[in-house]
N, C-alpha and C positions, 0 to 999 in steps of 0.2 A: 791385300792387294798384291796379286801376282805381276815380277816387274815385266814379264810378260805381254801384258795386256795391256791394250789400248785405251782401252774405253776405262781406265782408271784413273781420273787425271783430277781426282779431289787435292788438295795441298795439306799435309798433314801435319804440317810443322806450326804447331801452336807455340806460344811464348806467357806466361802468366803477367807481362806488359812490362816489365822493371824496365828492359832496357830495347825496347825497342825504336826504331824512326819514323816517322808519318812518310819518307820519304820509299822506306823499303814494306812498311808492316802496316795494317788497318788500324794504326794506335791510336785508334778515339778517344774522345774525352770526357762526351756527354753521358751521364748514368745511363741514358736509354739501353748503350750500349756495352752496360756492365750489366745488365739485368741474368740472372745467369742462364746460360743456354742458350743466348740470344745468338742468332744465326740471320746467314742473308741466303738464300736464294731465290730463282726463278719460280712464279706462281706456274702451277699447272695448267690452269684451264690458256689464259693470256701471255704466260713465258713471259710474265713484269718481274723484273728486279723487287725484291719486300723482305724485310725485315722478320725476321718470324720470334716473336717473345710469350712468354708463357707468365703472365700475372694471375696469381692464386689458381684455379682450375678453369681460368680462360687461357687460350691459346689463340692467338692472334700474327696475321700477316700485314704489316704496314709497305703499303709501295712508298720503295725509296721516293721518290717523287714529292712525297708529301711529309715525309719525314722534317726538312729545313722549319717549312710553314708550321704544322703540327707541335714540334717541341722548343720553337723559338732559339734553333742554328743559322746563326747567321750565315748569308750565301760566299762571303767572304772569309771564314774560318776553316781552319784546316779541316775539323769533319767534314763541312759542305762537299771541299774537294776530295777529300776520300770515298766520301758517298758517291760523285760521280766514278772515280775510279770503281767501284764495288761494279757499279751497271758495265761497265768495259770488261771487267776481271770475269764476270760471269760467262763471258764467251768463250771460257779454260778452264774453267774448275763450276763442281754443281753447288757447293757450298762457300761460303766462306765467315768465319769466326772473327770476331773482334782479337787482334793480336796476329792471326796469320798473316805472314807474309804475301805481298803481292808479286800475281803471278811473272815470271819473267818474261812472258812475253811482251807486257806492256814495260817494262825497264832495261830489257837491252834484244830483246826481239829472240832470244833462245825458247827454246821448250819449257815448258813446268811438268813434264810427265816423263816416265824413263820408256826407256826400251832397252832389248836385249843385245847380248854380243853377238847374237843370229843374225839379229838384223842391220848389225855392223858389216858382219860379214857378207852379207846379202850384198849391202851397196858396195862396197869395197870388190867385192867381183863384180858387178856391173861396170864402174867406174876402168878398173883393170885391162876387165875383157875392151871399153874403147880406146884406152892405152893401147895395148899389144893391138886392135886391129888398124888404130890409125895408121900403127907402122908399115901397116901390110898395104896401106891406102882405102882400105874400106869398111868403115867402123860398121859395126854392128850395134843391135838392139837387143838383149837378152833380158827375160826379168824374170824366167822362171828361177828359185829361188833353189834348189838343188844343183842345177849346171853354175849359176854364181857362185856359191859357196867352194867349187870344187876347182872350177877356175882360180879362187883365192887361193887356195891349196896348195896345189899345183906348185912343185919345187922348181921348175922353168920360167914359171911366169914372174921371178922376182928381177933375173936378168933381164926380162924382154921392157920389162916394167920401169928400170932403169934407165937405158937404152929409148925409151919414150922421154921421161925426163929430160933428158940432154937433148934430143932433138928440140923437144919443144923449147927449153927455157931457149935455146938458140934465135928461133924461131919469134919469140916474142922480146927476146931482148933482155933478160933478165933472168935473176942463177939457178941455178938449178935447186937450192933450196926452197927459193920464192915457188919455184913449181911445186914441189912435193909440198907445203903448209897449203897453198890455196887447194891443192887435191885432198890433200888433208879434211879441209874446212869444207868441202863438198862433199865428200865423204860421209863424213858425221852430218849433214844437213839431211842428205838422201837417206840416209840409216833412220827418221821419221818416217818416211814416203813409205818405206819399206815396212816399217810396221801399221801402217794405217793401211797398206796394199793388203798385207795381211788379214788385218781385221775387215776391210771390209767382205774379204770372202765368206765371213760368216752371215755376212747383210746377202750376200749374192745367194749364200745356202739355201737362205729365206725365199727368195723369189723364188731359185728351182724348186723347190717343194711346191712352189704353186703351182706352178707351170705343170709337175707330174701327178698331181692331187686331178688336177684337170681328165687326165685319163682314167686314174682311178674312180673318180668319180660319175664318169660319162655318162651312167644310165640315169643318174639322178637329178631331174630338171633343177629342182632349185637349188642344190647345191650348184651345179655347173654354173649358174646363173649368177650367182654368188662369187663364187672363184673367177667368174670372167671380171664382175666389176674389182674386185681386189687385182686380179691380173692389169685391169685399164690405169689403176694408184698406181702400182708401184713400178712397174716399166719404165713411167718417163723420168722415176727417181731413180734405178739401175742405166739406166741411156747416159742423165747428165754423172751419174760417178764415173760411170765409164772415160765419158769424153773428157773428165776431168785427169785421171791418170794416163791418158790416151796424152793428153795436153802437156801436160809436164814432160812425158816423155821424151817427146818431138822438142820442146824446150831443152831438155839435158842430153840428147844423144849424141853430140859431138864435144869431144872434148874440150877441144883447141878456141870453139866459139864460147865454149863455158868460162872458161881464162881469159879469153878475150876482153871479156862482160862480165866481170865477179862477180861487181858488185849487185848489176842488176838483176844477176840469178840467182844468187842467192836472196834477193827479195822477194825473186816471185818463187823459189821453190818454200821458203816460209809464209807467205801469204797464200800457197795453194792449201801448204800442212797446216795453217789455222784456219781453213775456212771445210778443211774435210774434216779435221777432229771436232770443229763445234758442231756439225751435221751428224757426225755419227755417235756424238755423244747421246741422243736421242732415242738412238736405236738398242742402246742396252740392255733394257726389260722386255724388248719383243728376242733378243737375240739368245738371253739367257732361258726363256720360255718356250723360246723355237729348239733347244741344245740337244733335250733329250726324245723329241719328235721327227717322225721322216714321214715319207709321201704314202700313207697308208691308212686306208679307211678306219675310223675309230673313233670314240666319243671325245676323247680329248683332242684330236687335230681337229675335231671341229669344233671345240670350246674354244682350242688356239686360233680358227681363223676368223671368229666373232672377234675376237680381242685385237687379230691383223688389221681386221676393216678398221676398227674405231681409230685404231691408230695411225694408221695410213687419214684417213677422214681427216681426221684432228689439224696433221702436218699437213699433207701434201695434197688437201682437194683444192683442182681450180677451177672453181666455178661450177663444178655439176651439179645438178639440184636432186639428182636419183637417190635414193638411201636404201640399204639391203630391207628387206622385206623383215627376213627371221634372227638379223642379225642386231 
């Protein structure tokens, strides 16, 4: 796992169970769950929480659900309740082992996956840039992530950045320390948004390829035909990601109202970054399949766009009864 990358957000911190807490770790105690190799994820077809164990050369998926009833755990014992935590924890990580740790975002609301000092720096210039333009009186919006970074830079902007500071704690009443910690703690929350912005330009790569496979393939009825219903899928899932970083934006582009309201921005800028990283956790195997392909006629962009439809299908159809003919 590149700490790079978004869509890595497995927890790979096993423990062989000596000293772990039911509190922080999945420390069961039912054998079901010493079986070895015994793992939980989401089924494919339904995305149900199950069990997955391997007795003699059967391989089998239990949904947690039936697990209590099934091996006689009672609903009031510590498994019971870690089994529910297992179906929560799943909306952060694709797996999870007996002995690993539960992910942090259900025990103090922080991330369970890394990202880069890039994308530190990325927010840390966003954040800056509305520092230095509050001062001017008219903050700005920047998210291309090259002018951020360069703004962070920038041996001027550490005076001006100051100089924000002390206006502001003035302003609200409180030191100028207290300013730079909660800038601080925005900072590092934005520094997610910023790698999930990232990632998802690889989801958006996706959709342009369709969009220009569409010209490419003009003369050919039924592929056009094809590429239009895969274009009618995935559009209104590019529209709502859009309006979701559109959203947050308009939520964090004033400084002074973000300190205003820590605490409630900070809730909702981690409630937007868990509800895009479990969305775009999905997207991994189309993304890594789409990596080394572009808009250009060929046997394999059209084996990739059978694979597009089903998956798009799968997720995001609502309601339509049409299905690709060749697909």
């Amino acid at each position: 796992m590149a700490e790079a990358e978004t869509n890595n957000s497995e927890n790979s911190e096993k423990s062989d169970g000596g000293d772990v807490s039911p509190s922080t770790h999945f420390a069961f105690e039912h054998k079901i769950f010493g079986v070895k190799g015994a793992y939980f994820k989401l089924t494919p077809d339904n995305r149900e929480p199950a069990l997955y164990v391997t007795l003699g050369e059967m391989k089998g998926a239990i949904p947690v659900r039936s697990i209590c009833p099934e091996f006689g755990i009672d609903d009031d014992s510590t498994d019971a309740e870690l089994l529910r935590t297992v179906s929560g924890s799943l909306r952060f990580v694709r797996e999870i082992y007996p002995n690993d740790s539960i992910p942090t975002e259900l025990l103090d609301g922080s991330a369970s996956w890394t990202i880069t000092e890039t994308h530190k720096n990325i927010a840390r210039g966003r954040i800056t840039m509305q520092l230095i333009s509050w001062l001017s009186g008219s903050e700005e919006i920047i998210t291309n992530s090259g002018e951020l970074e360069a703004i962070a830079a920038d041996p001027e902007t550490k005076t001006k950045v100051q100089s924000a500071f002390k206006e502001i704690a003035a302003k609200l009443g409180i030191t100028k320390d207290d300013v730079i910690e909660k800038v601080d703690d925005v900072i590092r929350e934005l520094s997610y948004i910023e790698a999930l912005r990232e990632h998802y330009g690889q989801i958006k790569r996706i959709s342009n390829n369709i969009d220009r496979l569409q010209s490419v393939y003009r003369r050919d009825r039924g592929m056009m035909e094809d590429l239009s219903r895969i274009h009618a899928l995935i559009s209104p899932v590019i529209s709502k990601f859009d309006r979701n970083f559109d959203e947050l934006d308009a939520q964090t582009c004033e400084v002074l109202t973000i300190l205003k309201n820590f605490e409630p921005t900070i809730d909702f800028i981690r409630k937007t970054r868990d509800d895009l990283h479990q969305r775009f956790m999905i997207w991994d195997t189309m993304i890594e399949e789409w990596k080394n392909l572009g808009p250009e006629e060929c046997p394999e962009v059209e084996r990739q766009l059978k694979k597009t439809y089903r998956f798009l299908a799968q997720n995001f159809m609502q309601g339509q009864t049409w299905r690709l003919g060749n697909m």
